[in-house]
N, C-alpha and C positions, 0 to 999 in steps of 0.2 A: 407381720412378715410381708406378705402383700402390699400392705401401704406403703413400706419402707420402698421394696422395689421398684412400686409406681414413683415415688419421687425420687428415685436415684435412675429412674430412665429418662423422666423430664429434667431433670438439671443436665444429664448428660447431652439431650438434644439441645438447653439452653445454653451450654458451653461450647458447642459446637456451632453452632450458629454465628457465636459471638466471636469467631475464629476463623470464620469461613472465609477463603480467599476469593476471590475475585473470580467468575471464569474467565479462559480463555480460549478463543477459538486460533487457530493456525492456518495462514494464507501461502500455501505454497509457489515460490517464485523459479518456475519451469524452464528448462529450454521449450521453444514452440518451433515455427515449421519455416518462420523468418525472424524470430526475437522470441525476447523471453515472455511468458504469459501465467496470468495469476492462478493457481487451484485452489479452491474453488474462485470462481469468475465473480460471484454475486454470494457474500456474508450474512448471515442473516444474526442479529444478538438481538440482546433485552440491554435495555441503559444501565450503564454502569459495566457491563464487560468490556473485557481486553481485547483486541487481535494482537498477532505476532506474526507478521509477515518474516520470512525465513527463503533467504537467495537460496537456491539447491541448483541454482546454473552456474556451472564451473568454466563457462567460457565469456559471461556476461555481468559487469556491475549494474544496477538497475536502483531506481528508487520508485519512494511510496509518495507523490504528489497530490494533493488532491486539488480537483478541479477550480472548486471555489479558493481556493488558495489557503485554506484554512488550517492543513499543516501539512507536514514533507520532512522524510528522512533525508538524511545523508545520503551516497549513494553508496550501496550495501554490494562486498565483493563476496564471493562464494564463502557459505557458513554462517555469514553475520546476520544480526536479527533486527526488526524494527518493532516497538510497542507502545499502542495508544488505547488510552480507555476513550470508548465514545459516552461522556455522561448526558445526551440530550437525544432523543428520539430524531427520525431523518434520514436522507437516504444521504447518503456518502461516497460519492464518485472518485477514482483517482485511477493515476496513470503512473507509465513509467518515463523519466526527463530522455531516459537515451534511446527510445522507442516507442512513442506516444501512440503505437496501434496495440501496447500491451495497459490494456485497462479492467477496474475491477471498481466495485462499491459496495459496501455496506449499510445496510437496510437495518436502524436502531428501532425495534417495539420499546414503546413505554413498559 
């Protein structure tokens, strides 16, 4: 009885494993004090998570540019969402195209 249970706990953790989604963290896009501004400012993940940047400014479109030009949404009007996995370690600078003093990065650990 015992044994039975120990391996229907380990298949249940190996099935689960095998299914597990992706994290994701959430980059809130703010109104600020002159434009719109990221919450949190500075992301921190492990390689292979998602962000999902989310405009929640209803008076401003904005987008996700990054510095090094390495990718960039659309520009995102109130509701709409942006999603990128970072799969390589690095830090991840990016701004917004119609207000370049609202800026943010994300900091990938191995």
């Amino acid at each position: 009885m015992i044994r039975w249970a120990v391996t229907a706990v380990a298949l249940g953790a190996l099935l689960a494993s095998c299914g597990r989604a992706t994290p994701v963290a959430v980059v809130h896009i703010v109104p600020g004090s002159s434009g719109p501004s990221y919450r949190p400012g500075v992301l921190r993940l492990s390689v292979g998570s998602e962000a999902t940047w989310v405009n929640e400014d209803p008076r401003r479109v904005c987008t996700v540019t990054s510095a090094a030009n390495t990718f960039g949404s659309r520009f995102l009007r109130y509701g709409q969402r942006y999603t990128l996995r970072f799969n390589a370690p690095g830090t991840y600078r990016y701004f917004c195209e119609n207000d370049r003093t609202a800026r943010g990065e994300v900091v990938v650990n191995p």
